[in-house]
C-alpha positions as CSV (number, residue, x, y, z in Angstrom):
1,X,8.3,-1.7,-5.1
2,X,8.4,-4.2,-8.4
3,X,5.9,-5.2,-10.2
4,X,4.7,-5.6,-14.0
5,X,4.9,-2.7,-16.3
6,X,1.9,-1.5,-17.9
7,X,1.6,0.5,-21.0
8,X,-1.5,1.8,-22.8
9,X,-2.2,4.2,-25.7
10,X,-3.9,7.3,-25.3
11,X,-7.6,6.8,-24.9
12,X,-7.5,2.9,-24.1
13,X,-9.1,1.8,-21.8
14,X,-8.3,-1.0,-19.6
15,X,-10.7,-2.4,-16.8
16,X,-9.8,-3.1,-13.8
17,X,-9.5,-6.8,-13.8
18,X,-7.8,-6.5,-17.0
19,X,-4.7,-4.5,-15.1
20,X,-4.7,-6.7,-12.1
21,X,-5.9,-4.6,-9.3
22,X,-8.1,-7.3,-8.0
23,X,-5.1,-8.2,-5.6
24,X,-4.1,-8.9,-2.8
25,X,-0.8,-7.9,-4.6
26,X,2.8,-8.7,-4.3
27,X,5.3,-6.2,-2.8
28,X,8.8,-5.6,-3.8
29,X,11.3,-3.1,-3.6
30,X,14.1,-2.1,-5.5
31,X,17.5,-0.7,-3.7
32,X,19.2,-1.6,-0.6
33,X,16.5,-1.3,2.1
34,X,18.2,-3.4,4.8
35,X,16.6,-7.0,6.3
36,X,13.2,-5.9,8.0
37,X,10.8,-5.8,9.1
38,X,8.9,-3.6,7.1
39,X,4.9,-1.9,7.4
40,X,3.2,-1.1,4.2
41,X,0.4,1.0,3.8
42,X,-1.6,1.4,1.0
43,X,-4.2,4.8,0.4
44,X,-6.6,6.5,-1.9
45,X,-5.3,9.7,-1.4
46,X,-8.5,11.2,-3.2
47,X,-11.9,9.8,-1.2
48,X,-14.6,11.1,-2.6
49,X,-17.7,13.3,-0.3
50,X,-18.1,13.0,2.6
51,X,-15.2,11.5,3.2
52,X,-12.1,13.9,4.5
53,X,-9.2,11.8,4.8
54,X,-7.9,8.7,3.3
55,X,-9.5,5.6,2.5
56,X,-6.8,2.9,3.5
57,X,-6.6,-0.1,1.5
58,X,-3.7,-2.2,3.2
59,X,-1.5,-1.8,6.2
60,X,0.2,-4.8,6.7
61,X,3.3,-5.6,9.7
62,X,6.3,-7.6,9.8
63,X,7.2,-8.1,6.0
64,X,11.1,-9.3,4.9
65,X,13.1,-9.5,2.0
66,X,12.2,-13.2,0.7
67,X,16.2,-14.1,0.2
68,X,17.4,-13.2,3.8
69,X,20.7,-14.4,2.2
70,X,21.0,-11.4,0.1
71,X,19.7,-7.9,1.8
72,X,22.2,-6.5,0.1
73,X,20.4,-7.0,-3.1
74,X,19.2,-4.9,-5.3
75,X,15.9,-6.5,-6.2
76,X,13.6,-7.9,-3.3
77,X,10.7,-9.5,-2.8
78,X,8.9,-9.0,0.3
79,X,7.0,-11.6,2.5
80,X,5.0,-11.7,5.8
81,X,3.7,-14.5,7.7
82,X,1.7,-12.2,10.0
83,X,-2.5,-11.5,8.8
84,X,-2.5,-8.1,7.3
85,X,-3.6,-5.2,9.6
86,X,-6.4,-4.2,6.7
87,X,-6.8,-6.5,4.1
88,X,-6.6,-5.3,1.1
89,X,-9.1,-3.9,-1.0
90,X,-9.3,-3.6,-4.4
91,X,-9.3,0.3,-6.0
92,X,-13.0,0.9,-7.1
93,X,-13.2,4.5,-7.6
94,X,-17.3,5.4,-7.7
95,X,-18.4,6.8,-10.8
96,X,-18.1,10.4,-11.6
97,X,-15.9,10.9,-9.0
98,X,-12.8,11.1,-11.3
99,X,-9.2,9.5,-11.3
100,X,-8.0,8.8,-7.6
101,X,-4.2,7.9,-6.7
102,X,-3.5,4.9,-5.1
103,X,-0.1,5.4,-3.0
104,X,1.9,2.7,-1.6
105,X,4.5,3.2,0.7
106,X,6.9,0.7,2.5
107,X,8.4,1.7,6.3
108,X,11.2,0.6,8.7
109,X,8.9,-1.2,11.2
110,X,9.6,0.2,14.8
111,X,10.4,-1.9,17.6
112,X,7.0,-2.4,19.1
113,X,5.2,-1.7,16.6
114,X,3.1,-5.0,16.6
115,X,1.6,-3.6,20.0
116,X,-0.1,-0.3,18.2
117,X,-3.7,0.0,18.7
118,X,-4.3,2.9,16.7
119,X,-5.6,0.4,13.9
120,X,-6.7,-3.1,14.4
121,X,-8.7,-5.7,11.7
122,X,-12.1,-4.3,12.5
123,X,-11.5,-0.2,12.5
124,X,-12.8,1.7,10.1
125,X,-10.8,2.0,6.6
126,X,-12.3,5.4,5.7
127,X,-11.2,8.5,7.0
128,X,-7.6,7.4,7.8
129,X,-5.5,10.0,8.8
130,X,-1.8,8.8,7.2
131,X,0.6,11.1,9.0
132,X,-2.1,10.8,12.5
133,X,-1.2,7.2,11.9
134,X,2.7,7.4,11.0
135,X,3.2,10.0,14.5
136,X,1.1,7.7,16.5
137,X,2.9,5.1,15.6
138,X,6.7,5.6,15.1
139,X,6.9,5.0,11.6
140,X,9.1,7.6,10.0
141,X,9.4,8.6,7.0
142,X,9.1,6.2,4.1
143,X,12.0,4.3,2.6
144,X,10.0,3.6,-0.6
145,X,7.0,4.0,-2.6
146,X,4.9,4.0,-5.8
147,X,1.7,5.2,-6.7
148,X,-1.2,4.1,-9.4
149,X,-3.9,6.0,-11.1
150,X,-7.6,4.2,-11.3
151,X,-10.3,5.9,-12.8
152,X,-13.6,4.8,-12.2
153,X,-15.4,2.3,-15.0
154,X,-17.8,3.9,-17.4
């Protein structure tokens, strides 16, 4: 996935607005990851009590490079017509409960995929069990991913 760099020095801090996690965001991905479609799921891998799984804050179907021309690009942008599966929602760790990484990870989307009902718009985004979801559904393993690190604000 592409996006903006961000640097800080030690000990700055940056809210969250400032770094753009307000969303929804764009997704890219760098490398030759064929023409689609793709899933993406975004977690907090670190939920805090009582929560024992992760929170999920995007799954979204049926994503393609944006230049259908040129799969065998390097550089892609990724598009969907299709409402998002979750829509996304924006990190907000709760105070005191530390720095939580947000994972993205983009999949080869399954034929059939669209007819999963494991998840639909209305189930509940806490307590989302990742691999329950990926063996329930077909998905495989990744083909790419990044991560981010949000700490609550102060």
């Amino acid at each position: 996935m592409v996006g903006d760099s961000l640097t800080s020095k030690k000990d700055h801090r940056l809210t969250r607005v400032s770094i753009a996690t307000a969303g929804p965001p764009h997704f890219g991905a760098i490398g030759s990851i064929g023409s689609g479609p793709f899933v993406m799921v975004a977690v907090d891998a670190d939920p805090p009590p009582p929560f024992t799984a992760q929170i999920r804050h995007f799954l979204g179907a049926n994503f393609f490079p944006e230049d259908q021309t040129n799969c065998l690009a390097q550089d892609h942008t990724l598009v969907n017509k299709t409402a998002a599966i979750s829509d996304f929602l924006q990190p907000a760790p709760q105070a005191g409960s530390g720095t939580h990484r947000y994972t993205f990870l983009l999949f080869n989307q399954p034929e059939g995929f669209n007819s999963q009902t494991l998840v639909n718009h209305s189930t509940t985004i806490f307590n989302f069990s990742l691999s329950g979801f990926l063996g329930g559904t077909g998905l495989g393993n990744p083909i790419a991913g990044n991560f981010m690190l949000v700490a609550p604000d102060t």
